[in-house]
C-alpha positions as CSV (number, residue, x, y, z in Angstrom):
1,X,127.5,100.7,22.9
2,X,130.0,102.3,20.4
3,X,129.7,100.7,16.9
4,X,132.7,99.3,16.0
5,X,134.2,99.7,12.4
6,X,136.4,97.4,10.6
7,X,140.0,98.3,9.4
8,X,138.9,98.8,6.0
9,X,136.0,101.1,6.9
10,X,138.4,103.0,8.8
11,X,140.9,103.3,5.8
12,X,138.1,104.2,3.5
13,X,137.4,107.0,6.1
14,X,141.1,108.5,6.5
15,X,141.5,108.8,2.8
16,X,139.0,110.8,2.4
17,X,139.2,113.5,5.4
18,X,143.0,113.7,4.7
19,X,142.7,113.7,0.7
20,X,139.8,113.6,-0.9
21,X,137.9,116.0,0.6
22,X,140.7,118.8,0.2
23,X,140.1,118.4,-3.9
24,X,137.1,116.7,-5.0
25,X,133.2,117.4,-5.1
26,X,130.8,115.3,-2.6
27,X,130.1,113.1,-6.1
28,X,133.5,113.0,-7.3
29,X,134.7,111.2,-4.3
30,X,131.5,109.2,-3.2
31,X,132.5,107.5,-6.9
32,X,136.2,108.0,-6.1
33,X,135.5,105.8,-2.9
34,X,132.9,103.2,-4.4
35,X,135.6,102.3,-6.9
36,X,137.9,102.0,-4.0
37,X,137.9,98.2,-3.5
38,X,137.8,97.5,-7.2
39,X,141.2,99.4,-7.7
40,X,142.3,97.0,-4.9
41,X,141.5,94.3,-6.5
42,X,142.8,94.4,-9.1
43,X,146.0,95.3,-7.9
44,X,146.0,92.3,-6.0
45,X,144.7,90.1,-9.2
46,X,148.1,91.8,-10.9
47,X,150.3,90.4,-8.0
48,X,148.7,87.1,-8.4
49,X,148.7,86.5,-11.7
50,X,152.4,87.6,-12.1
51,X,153.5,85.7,-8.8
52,X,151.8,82.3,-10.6
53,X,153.4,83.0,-14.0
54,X,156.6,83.5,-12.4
55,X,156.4,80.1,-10.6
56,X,154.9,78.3,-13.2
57,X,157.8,79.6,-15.6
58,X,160.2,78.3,-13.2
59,X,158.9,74.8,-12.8
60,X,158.8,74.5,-16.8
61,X,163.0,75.2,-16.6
């Protein structure tokens, strides 16, 4: 049986045959793609903070 990958591992995957690998060392993007999901993160940590401090600025009104 076929291992299946998740959606994520499969994102991690097609960034780096269609971009990574066209510019970057083997190191270069093995750290590129470990700091992958922190990047992520914190993007998402952005959205949430501003999302709350918009809603909590409108309650205060």
């Amino acid at each position: 049986m076929l291992p299946t990958f998740s959606f994520y591992a499969r994102a991690l995957a097609w960034l780096d045959r269609r971009l990574l690998r066209r510019w970057y060392t083997d190191r270069v993007r093995r750290l590129i793609l470990r700091s992958f999901p922190f990047w992520f993160a914190s993007i998402v940590t952005g959205f949430v903070a501003v999302g709350y401090e918009s809603c909590s600025s409108g309650l205060s009104k």
